[in-house]
N, C-alpha and C positions, 0 to 999 in steps of 0.2 A: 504493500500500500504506500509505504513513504518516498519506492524511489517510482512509483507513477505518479506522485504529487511533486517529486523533482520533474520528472518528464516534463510534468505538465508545466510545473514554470518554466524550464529550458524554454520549451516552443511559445508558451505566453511572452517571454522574454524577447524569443528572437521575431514574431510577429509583431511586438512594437517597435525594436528597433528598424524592420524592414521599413513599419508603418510612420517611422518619425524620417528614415532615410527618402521616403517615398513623399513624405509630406512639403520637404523640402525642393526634391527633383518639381513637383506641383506646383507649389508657387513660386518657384524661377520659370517656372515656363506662364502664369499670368501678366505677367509685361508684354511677354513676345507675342500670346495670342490678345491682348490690348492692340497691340499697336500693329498689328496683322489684321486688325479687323478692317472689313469694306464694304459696303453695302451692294448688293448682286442686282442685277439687271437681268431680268429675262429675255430670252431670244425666242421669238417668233420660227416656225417652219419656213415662211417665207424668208424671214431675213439668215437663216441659216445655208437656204439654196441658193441665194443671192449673195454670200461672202465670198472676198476674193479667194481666199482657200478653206478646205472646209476638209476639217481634220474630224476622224470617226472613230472613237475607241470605243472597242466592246470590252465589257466585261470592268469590274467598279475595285477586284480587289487589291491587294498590294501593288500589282505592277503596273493595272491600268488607273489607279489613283495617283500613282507616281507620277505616271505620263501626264495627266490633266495637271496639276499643280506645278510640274515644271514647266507645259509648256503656257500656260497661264504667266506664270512669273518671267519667264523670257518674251513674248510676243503681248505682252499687255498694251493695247492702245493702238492695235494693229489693226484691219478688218480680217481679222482668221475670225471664223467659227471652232469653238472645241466642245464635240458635243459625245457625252460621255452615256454608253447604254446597259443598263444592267436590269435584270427581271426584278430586282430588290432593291429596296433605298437604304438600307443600310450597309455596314462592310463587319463583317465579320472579325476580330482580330482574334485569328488562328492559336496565337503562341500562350494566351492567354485561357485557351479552354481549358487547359489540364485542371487551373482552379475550381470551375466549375462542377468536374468531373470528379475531384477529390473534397465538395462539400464547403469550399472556402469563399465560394461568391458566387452571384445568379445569371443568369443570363443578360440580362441587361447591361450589367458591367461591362460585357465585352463586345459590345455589338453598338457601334456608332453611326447617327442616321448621314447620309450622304447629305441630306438639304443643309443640314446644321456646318457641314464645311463646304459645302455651296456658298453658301451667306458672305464667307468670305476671300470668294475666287473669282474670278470671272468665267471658270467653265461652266457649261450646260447639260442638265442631267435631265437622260428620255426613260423613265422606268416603262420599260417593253423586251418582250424575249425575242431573242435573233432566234430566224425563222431560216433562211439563208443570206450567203455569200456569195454575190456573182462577182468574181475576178475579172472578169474581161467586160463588164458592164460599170464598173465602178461603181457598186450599190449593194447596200444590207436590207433585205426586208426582215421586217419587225413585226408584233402585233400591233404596232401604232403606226404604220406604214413602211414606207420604203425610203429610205435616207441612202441620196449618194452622197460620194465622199473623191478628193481631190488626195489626202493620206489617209491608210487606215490602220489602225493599231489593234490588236487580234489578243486581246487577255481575258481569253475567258475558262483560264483555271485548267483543273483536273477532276476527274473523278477515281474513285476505289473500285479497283479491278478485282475479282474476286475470279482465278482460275476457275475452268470447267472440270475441277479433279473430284472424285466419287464424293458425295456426301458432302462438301464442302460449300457450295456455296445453298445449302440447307440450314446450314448449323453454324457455319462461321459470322460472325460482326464485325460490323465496323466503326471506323470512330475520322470522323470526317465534319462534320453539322453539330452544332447545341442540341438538337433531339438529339444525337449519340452520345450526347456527353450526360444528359439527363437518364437516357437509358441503362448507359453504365452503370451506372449508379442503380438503378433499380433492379436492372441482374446480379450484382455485387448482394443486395442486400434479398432478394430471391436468392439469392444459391445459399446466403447464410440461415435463413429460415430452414431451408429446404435441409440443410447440414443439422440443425439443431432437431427438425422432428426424425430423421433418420435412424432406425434401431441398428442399421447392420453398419460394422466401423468402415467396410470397405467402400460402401455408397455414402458414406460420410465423406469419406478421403475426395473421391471423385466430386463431389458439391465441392470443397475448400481446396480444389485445382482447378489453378485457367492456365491456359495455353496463348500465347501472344507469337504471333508466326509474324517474322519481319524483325528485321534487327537495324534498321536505319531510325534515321532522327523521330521518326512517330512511334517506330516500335517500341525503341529505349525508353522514351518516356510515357508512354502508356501501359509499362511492363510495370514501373514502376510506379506511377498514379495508382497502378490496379492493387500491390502491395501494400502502399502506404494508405490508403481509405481502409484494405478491411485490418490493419493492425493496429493504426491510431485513428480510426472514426468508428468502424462497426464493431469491431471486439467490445471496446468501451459501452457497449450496449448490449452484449449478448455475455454477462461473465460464465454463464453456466458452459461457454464453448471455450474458458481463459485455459486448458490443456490442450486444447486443439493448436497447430497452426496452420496458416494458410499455404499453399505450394503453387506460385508464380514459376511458369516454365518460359523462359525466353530464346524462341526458335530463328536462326538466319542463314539462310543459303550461304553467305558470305564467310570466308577463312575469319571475319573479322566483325566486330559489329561498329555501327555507322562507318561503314567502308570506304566511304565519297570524304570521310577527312584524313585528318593525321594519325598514321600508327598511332603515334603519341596519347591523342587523343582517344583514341578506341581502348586504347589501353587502359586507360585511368578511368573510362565509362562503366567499363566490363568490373573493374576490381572496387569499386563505387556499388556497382548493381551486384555482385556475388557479398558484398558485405553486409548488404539489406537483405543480404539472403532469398533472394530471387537466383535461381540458374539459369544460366548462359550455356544454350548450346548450338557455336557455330557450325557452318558448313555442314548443315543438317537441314532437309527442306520437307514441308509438310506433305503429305501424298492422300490422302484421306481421312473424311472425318464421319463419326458418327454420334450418337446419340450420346453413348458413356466413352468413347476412345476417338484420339486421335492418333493416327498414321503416319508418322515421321520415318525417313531414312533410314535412321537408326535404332529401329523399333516403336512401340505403340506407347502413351501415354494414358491412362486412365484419369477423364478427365469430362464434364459436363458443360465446358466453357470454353471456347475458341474465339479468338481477337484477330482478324485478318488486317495485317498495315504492312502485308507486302509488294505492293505495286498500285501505280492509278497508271489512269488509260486518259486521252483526253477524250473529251468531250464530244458527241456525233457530230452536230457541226461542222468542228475542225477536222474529223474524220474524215469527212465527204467532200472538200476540197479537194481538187483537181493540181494536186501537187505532191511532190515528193513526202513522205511520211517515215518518221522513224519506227521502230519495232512496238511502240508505246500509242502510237497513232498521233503522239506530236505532231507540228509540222517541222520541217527542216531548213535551220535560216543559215544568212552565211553571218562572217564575222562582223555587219554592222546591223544584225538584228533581223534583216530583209527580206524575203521570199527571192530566191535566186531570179524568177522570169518575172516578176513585179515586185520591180524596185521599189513602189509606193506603199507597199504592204509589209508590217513592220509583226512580230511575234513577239513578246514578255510571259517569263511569268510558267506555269509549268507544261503548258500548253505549248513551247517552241522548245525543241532539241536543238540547243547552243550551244556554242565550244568558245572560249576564251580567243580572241581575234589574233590575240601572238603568241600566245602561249599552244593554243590550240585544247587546254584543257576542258572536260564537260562544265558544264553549272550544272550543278545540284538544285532538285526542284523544294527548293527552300523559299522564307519569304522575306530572309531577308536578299537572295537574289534578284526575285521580282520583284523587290525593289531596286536594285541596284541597273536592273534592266529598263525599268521604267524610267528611272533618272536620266540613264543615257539615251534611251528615243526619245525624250522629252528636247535635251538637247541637241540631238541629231537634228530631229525635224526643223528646229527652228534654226540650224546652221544653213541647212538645206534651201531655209527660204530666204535666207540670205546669199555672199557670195562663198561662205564657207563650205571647204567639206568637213565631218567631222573625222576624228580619228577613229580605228577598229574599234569596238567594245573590249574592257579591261575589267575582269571580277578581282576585286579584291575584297576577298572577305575580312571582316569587324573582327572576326573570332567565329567563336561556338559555344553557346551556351544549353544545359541541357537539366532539366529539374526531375531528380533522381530521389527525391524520396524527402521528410520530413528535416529541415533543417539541413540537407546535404543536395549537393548535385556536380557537374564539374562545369568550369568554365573555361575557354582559352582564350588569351589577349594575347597573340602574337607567340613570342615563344614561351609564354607565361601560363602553366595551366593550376588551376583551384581546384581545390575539392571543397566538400562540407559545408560551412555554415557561411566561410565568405563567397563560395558560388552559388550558394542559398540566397543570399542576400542580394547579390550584383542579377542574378536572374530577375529579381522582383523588382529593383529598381529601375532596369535598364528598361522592362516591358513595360512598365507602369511612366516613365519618359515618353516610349514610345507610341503608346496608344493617342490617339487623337483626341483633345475633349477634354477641359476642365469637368466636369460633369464625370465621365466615366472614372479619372484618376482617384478623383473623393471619394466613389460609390467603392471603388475596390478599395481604398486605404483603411473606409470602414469598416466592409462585409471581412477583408482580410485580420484588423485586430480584433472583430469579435467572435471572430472564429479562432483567435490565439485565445480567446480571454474565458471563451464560453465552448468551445465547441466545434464542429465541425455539423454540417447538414446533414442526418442521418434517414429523414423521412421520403417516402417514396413520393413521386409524382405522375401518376398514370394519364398520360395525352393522349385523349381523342377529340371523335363530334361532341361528343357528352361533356368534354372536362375532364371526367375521374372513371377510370374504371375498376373493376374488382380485380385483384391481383392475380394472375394467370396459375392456374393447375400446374405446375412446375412437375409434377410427377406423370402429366399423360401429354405436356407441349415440353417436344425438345428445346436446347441452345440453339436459338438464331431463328425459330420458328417465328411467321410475322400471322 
């Protein structure tokens, strides 16, 4: 009892300091968004077909945001139309779900509306879903019509690829969307019911095992979010199960996991995650799954829960383009972002298969690349419409940062790598920086310290047409049954 009331002040502890660290990164950023602020002008359809160029970005998230704000900030007071189309008004910020998924803040926190940073840009946002792309007509049609376009910028994401292997995409999950991160949670705490009325130990054992297939940057830390929720959020609510522990298996084709960085890094990820006592088992690929087992290379796991975050595929869309395609269905750009036979057609973001312009290295479909790629077509374009060309595209990554469990995770600043409680710390501050939104920084500084002070979110939330539904017969509906 006394050293879970140390626990619990540790993590109270370091939830304030995150949250005093965070309060701070917050209001050095109220001046800049003071003095950033502008008031928006709406654009007309007409006055959009009538701009002397008319720039078209699909797609709203990291990279085609980038693009809209850079090219905003460089061709301000020009007649360019930049008119930016996504089926949502809002943007998602991805790096921030795992909170959600591990009970420490809600949905809202991380999902910021596009009009509220409209307000202060000059691009133009059409909430309508791309219907298609005619390349050789120069136009998108939409469910709000047909917009042609003079450049057009192509970020419209990724989806979760779920192989066609036996039994697998039956039972496998994914974690992609806030419904997935809300769902987690309710299968986490489904399988612990389901473990706690359980008479026989070995169908015990299979409830308190999940399986996480994929060992890159989503696998890692959803191997570990799935850990750290049922050791310090649901255990604390079930002690009749405090002899039990849970068995996180972390499965990756790869000799290594997150393969796409530095040994270095892979290494301190893996001895970080084997310390939380999660297993790591590389160069192992998942081959079928069923109700109570899953299929691995190297034998079968016994196990009621399967986490699929190994591959996305893009989008149909970009599929059905009338162009070269990588193995992923990306499209294939050259080294300054481009579609090789339409120079005016630009790819960001995890939807274009790019390679570093001199290096020739891939990008990693990460967000802080699509961003990095959005910066540079933002600048491109607007070189373009001058007398400049710009230079090849250059990744240079910030680091890597990766949230590994309660208090712990690793971070890399160049040849600098963290563990523990100060990559604990620099994770939450640098995302809570990064997010857009006075509003959203404060809602997470809060939901984040009273979930140090009080708690962690333990309660289920069943979404449908109704609101709330009754909890699903977990003993006659398999893992991943929808």
């Amino acid at each position: 009892m006394q050293r879970r009331r140390i626990g619990s002040l540790a993590y109270a502890s370091g939830a304030l300091a995150a949250a005093v660290m965070g309060a701070l990164v917050a209001l050095a950023g109220v001046r800049r968004w003071r003095l950033r602020r502008k008031r928006h002008v709406s654009e007309t359809p007409g006055q959009y077909e009538h701009a002397r160029h008319r720039i078209l970005i699909l797609g709203a998230g990291f990279g085609g945001l980038a693009v809209a704000r850079e090219l905003d900030k460089r061709l301000n007071g020009m007649n360019v139309s930049i008119l930016m189309v996504d089926r949502d008004n809002s943007l998602l910020f991805s790096p921030l779900l795992w909170t959600v998924a591990d009970g420490r803040s809600g949905v809202n926190d991380i999902v910021v509306p596009i009009r509220a940073l409209q307000r202060r840009q000059g691009f133009h946002v059409l909430q309508a879903a791309v219907l298609g792309i005619d390349l050789e007509g120069r136009e998108v049609t939409t469910t709000a019509g047909i917009r042609p376009y003079d450049t057009l910028i192509v970020a419209l994401g990724s989806i979760t690829a779920i192989p066609d292997l036996p039994g697998l995409r039956e039972h496998a999950r994914v974690f992609h969307a806030p419904v997935d991160a809300i769902e987690l949670r309710n299968r986490l705490i489904d399988a612990i019911e389901a473990a706690h009325n359980a008479q026989d130990p070995e169908e015990r054992r299979e409830w308190l095992t999940f399986v996480v297939s994929g060992a890159g940057d989503t696998g890692i830390e959803l191997a570990a979010v799935i850990h750290d929720y049922l050791v310090s959020g649901l255990f604390k609510q079930y002690p009749w199960l405090a002899d039990e522990r849970p068995r996180v298996v972390l499965v990756g084709h790869a000799p290594r996991v997150v393969p796409m960085d530095a040994p270095e890094t892979s290494a301190s990820v893996q001895r970080v995650l084997e310390d939380e006592g999660i297993e790591v088992r590389t160069g192992v690929t998942v081959e079928a799954a069923t109700e109570r087992r899953v299929h691995t290379s190297a034998g079968e796991i016994a196990a009621r829960t399967i986490f699929w975050a190994a591959g996305i595929t893009a989008p149909d869309i970009v599929r059905q383009l009338p162009v070269q395609h990588a193995h992923n269905g990306a499209v294939i750009v050259d080294g300054d972002l481009r579609l090789p036979d339409h120079p005016e057609v630009y790819a960001v973001g995890d939807c274009a298969w790019a390679f570093d312009g001199v290096t020739h290295a891939p990008i990693p479909p990460t967000a802080q690349a699509a961003q990095h790629m959005g910066i540079y077509v933002g600048r491109a374009v607007a070189a373009r419409l001058g007398p400049k060309q710009p230079p090849p595209f250059r990744f240079r990554p910030l680091g890597h940062l990766a949230l590994l469990g309660t208090r712990t995770g690793v971070a890399r600043i160049g040849p600098l790598i963290l563990t523990g409680l100060p990559a604990w710390l620099l994770w939450h501050s640098y995302y809570l920086w990064r997010i857009p939104g006075m509003r959203n920084r404060i809602q997470l500084l809060l939901d984040w310290l009273i979930s140090g002070l009080f708690g962690r979110e333990t309660s289920e939330l069943r979404l449908d047409k109704h609101g709330v539904r009754a909890a699903r017969d977990l003993q006659s509906h398999p893992a991943g049954a929808t």
